[in-house]
N, C-alpha and C positions, 0 to 999 in steps of 0.2 A: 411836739410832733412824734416821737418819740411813743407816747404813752397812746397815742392817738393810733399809729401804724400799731403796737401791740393788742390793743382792743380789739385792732379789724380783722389781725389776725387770726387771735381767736376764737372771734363770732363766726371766722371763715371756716373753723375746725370743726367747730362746737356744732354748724350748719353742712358742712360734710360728713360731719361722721352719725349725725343723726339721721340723715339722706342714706346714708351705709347701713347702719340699724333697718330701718324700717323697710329697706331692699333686699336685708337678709330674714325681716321676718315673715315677710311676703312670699320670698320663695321657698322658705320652711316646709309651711302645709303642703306646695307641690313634692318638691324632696322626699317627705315623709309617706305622701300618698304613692308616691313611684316606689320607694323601700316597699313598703307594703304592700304594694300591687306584686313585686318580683317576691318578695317571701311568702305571700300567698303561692304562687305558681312554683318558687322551687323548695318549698316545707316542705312539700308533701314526700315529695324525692329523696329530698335529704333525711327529713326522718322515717322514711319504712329505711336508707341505708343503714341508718347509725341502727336502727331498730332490728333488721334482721343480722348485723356481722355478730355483735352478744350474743342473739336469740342462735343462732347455726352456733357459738363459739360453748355458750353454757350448755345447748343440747346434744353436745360432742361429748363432753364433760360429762354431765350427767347418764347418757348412754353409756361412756366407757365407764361410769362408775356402779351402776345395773349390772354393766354385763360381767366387770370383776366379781362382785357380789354374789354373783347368778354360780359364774364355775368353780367361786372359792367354796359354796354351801352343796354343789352338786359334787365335787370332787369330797366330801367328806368334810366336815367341821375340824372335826378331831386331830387327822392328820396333815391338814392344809396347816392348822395353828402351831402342830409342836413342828412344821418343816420351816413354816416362818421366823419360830422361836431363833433356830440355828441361824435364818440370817442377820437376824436381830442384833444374837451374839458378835456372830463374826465380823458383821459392820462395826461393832463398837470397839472393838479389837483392830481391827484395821484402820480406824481413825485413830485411833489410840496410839500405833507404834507409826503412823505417820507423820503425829504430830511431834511425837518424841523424835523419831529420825530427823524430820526438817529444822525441832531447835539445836539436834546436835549436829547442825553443819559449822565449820568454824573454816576463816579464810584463813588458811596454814602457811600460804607464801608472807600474808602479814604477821604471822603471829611467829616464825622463823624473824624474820629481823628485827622484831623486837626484842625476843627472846637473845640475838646475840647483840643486838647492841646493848642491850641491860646487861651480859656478861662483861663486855666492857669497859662500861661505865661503873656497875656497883658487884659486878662478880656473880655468886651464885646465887644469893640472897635475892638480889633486884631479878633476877630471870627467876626464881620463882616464883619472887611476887606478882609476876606479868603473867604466870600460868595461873596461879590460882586467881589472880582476877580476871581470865578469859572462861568461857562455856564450851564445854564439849569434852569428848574423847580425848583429841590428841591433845589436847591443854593439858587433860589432867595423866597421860603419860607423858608427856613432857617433866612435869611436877615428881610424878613417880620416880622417872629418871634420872633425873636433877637431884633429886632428894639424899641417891646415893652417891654422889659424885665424890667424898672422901673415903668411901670404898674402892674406890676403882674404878678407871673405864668397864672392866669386864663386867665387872657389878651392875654397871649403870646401865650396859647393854643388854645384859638379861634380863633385869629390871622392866625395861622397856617394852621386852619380847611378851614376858611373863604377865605385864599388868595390858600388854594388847591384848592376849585372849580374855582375860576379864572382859575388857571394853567389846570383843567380839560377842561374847555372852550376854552382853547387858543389852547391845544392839537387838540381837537373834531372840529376845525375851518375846515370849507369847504368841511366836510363831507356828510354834506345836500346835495351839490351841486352834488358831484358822486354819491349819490344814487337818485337823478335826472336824471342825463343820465342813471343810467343803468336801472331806468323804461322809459325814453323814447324812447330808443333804440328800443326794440320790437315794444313797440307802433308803431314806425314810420313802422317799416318794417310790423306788420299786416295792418296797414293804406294801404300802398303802395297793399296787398292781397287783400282790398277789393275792390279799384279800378280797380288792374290785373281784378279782376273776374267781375266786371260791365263792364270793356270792353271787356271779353271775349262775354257776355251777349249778349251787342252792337253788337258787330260781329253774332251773334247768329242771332238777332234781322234781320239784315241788309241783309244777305243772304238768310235767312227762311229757312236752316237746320241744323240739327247738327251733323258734320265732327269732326275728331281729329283736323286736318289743322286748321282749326278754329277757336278754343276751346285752340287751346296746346301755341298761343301767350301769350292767358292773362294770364293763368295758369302760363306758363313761370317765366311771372314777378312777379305776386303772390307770388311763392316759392323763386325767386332769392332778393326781399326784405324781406322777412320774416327770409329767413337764415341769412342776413349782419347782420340786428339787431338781432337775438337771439344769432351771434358768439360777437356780441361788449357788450351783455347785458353779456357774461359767463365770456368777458375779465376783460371788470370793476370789476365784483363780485369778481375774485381772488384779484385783485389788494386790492380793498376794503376791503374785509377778513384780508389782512394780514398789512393795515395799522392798522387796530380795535386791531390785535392782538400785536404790535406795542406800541398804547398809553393804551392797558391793564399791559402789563411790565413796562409801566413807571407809571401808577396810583400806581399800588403796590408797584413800588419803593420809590412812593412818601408819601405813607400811612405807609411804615414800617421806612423809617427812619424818616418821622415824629414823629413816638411815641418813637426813640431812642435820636430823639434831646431834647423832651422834659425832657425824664429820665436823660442825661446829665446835660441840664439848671435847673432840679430839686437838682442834686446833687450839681451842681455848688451855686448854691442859700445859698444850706444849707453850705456847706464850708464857704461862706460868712457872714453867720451870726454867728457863732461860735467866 
């Protein structure tokens, strides 16, 4: 009975689910005819959208790329390229002691209590060791420091004083040079205005009247170098600003846990002689 009730079962399933089959192959072609009825009616919509947001987005793009082109070659070849050069420069310099300032940041509250519980623990030895295996500035015055601690506190302090203006120096590297381009910048671009305007002159000169047509070339390029350089002289200046504001965080970092290392190695000193 057994075997009998499984059979019927089965036949029951096997007679369902091909009843199921052939219900869903049926409604298929309708299903697909409906798909296709509505992506007929809403293709069309939807591709001129996808179609025109590129077409407006690349024709942005390529306009702004024309019209730079246009006032970089009217404003002079010559003088547009060496006012670029400078910012060429000064952006690589500006990445440059950016990236230097942001590896020399070093966490000094951590690198304080390590530094004194290594005096502790293994004395001056092991706190050096912990300086020279930290990055930055005030590690390696710390080391500076440290190094003379059988000379003296006085030693160690001046030490400390003496190898921070080093560490100020090495921060403050190639500064000079961005605030070079961002005065030569304008320079170049009034340079390039007084030229525009003597060949405006020339033209003036050459015709014996004075027209706009005339007059509106050299003016042209007058104004279109004088703007490159005054937008390259504002880019440098932010750039510049915010590296100053950069190795003024790290002086102060290096001036206060300086006078925490020394109170440390004072305390350390005196434990030691007890």
């Amino acid at each position: 009975m057994k075997k009998v009730f499984a059979t019927l079962t089965v036949l029951a399933m096997l007679t369902f689910g091909s009843a199921a089959v052939l219900a869903q192959e049926a409604a298929a072609p309708a299903e697909e005819a409906a798909v296709e009825n509505v992506d007929e009616v809403a293709a069309p919509a939807a591709v001129e959208e996808v179609a025109e947001a590129p077409a407006e987005e690349a024709g942005g793009l390529v306009a702004l790329h024309k019209t730079l082109k246009t006032k970089f070659i009217e404003g002079g070849a010559g003088f547009m390229a060496l006012t670029l050069v400078t910012l060429v420069f000064g952006l690589a310099l500006c990445i440059e002691r950016i990236i230097y300032l942001s590896l020399s940041k070093t966490n000094t509250k951590a690198l304080l209590a390590n530094v004194e519980a290594a005096l502790k623990e293994g004395g001056i030895e092991k706190a050096l060791e912990v300086c020279r295996n930290t990055r930055g500035p005030v590690a390696s015055i710390f080391y500076q420091g440290l190094s003379r601690y059988d000379e003296g506190i006085d030693v160690v302090e001046k030490t400390v004083a003496s190898y921070g203006g080093v560490q100020l120096g090495l921060l403050e590297k190639n500064l000079s040079w961005i605030t070079l381009f961002i005065a030569i910048a304008p320079s170049l671009g009034f340079l390039g205005t007084i030229i525009g305007m003597i060949e405006a002159f020339d033209k003036i000169q050459q015709v014996g009247d004075i027209s706009a047509t005339v007059v509106a070339g050299g003016i042209k390029v007058a104004l279109l170098t004088t703007l490159l350089g005054l937008i390259i002289a504002v880019v440098l200046q932010l750039f510049y600003n915010y590296i100053l504001s950069l190795v003024e965080g790290l002086v102060n970092e290096m001036e206060d846990s300086s006078i925490s290392l020394l109170d440390i190695v004072v305390e350390y000193d005196a434990a030691q002689k007890k």
